[in-house]
Wavefront OBJ file of the C-alpha trace (Angstrom):
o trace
v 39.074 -182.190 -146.864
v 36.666 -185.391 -146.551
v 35.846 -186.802 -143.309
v 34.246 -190.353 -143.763
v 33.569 -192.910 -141.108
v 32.807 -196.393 -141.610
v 32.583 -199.002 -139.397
v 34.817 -202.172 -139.851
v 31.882 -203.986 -140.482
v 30.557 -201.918 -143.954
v 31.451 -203.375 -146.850
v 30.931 -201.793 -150.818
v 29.022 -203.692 -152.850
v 30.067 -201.414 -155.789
v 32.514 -198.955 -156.631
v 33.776 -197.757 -153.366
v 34.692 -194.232 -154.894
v 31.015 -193.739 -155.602
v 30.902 -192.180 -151.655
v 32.760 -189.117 -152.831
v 30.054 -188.417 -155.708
v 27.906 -188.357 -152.929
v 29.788 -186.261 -150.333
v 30.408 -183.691 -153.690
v 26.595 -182.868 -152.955
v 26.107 -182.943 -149.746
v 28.777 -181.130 -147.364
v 27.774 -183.561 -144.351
v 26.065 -186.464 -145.120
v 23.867 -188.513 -142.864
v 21.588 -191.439 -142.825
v 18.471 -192.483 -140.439
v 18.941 -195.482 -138.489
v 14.961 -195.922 -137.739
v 15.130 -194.732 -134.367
v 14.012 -191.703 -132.232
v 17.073 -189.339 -130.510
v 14.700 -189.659 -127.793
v 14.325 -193.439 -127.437
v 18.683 -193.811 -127.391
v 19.435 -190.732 -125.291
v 20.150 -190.492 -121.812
v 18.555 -187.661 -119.674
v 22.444 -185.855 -119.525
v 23.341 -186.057 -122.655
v 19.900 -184.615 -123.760
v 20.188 -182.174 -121.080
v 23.705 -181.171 -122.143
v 22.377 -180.623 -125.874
v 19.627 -178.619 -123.953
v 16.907 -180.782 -125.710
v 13.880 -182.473 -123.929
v 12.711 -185.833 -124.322
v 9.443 -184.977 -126.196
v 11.713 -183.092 -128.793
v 13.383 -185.869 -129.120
v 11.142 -187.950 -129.704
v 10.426 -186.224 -133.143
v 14.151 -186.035 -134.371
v 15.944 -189.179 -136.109
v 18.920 -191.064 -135.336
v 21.772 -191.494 -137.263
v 24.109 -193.828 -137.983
v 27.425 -193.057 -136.362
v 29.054 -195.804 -137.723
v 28.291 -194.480 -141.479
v 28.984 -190.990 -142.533
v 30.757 -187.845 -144.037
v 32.040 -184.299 -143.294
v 33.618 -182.091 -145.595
v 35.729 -179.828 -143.132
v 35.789 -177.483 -146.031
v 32.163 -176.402 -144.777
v 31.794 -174.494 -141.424
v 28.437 -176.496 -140.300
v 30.354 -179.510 -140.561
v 33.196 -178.380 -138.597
v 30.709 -177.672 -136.076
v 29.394 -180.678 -136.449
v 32.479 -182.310 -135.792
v 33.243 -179.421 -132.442
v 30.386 -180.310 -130.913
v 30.076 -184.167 -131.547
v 34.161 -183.989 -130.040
v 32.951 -181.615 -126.871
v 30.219 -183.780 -125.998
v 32.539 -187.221 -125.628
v 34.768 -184.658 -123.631
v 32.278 -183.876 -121.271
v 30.992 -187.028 -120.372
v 28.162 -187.583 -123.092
v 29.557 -190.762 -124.141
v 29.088 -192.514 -120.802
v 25.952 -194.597 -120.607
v 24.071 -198.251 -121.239
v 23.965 -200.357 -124.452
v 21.126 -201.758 -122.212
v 18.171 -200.031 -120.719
v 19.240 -198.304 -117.484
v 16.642 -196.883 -115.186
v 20.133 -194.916 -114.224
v 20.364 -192.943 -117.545
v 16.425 -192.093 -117.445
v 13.250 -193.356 -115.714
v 11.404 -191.745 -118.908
v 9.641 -194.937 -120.134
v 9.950 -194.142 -123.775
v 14.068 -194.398 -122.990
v 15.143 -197.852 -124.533
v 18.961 -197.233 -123.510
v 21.968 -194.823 -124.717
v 23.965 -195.024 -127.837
v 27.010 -193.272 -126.785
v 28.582 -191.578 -129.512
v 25.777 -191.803 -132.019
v 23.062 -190.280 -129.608
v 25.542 -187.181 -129.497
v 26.223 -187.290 -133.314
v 22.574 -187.227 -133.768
v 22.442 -184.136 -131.400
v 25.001 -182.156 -132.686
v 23.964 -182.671 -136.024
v 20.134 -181.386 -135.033
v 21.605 -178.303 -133.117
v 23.044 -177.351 -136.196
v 20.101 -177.435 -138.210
v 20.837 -180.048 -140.811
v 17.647 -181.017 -142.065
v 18.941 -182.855 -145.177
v 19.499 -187.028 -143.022
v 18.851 -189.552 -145.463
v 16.940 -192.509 -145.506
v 18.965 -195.495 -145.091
v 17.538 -197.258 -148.164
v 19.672 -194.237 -150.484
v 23.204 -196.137 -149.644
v 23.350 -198.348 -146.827
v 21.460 -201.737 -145.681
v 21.986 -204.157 -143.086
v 20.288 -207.304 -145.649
v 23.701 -208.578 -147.174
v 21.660 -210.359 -149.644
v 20.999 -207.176 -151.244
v 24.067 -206.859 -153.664
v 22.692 -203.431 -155.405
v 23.309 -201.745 -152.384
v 26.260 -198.923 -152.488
v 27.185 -200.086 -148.727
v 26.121 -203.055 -146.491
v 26.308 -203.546 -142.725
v 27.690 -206.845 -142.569
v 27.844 -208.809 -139.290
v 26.632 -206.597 -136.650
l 1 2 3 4 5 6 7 8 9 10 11 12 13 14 15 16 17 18 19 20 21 22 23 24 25 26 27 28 29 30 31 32 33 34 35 36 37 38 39 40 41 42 43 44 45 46 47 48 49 50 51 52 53 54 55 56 57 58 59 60 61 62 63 64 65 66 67 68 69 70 71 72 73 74 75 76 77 78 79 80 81 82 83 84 85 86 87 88 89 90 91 92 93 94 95 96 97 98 99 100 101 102 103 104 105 106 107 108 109 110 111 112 113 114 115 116 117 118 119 120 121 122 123 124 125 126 127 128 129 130 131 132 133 134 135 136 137 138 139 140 141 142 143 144 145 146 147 148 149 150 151 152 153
């Protein structure tokens, strides 16, 4: 079974389907958002992950709000258990805006909730294989050739 998550705002700029051509080759499927786990974590939720900031710093964020599981493969079903466990035990909680609260480290910009744990479960696990944004999603709606586009965010 396919897991894929899509915010309300991505829209397909061609053939919708062509997301399940892509999750046939990758199990779990991921994409950079730019950013640094350890620039939108808070101190718990790295602590919980048992990760510091200066390993963080090195390891990508992903986009929550576009991705795919295929609960047919155990890493993403751990994936998954651990992205669930961490909203469950309070990971989720923190500020869209920088916080001195969620961490006085001055590389901290603020916390990204769910996606900062995605991001974390996702490392624990070993997936090496996050994509570069520019392979299916963009946030410049002018670009039509795009599989997926972030529109109005």
């Amino acid at each position: 079974m396919l897991f894929r998550s899509m915010d309300c705002s991505i829209i397909s700029s061609s053939e919708p389907n062509r997301i399940n051509d892509i999750m046939n080759i990758h199990p779990h499927y991921f994409i950079k958002n730019g950013a640094s786990i350890g620039e939108e974590t808070n101190d718990f939720t790295l602590k919980y992950f048992n990760v510091s900031r200066d390993e963080a710093m090195m390891i990508p964020q992903v986009c929550s709000g576009f991705f795919g599981l295929d609960f047919n493969d155990p890493i993403s079903i751990r994936i998954f258990h651990d992205w669930k466990h961490a909203s469950i035990n309070g990971c989720f909680k923190g500020n869209r805006i920088h916080d001195r609260k969620d961490s006085k480290d001055p590389r901290f910009l603020y916390h990204r909730q769910d996606q900062s744990s995605l991001s974390l479960a996702i490392y624990k696990n070993g997936v090496k294989d996050v994509h570069e944004m520019s392979d299916s999603l963009t946030y410049d709606y002018k670009n039509k050739t795009d599989l997926f586009i972030c529109w109005g965010m």
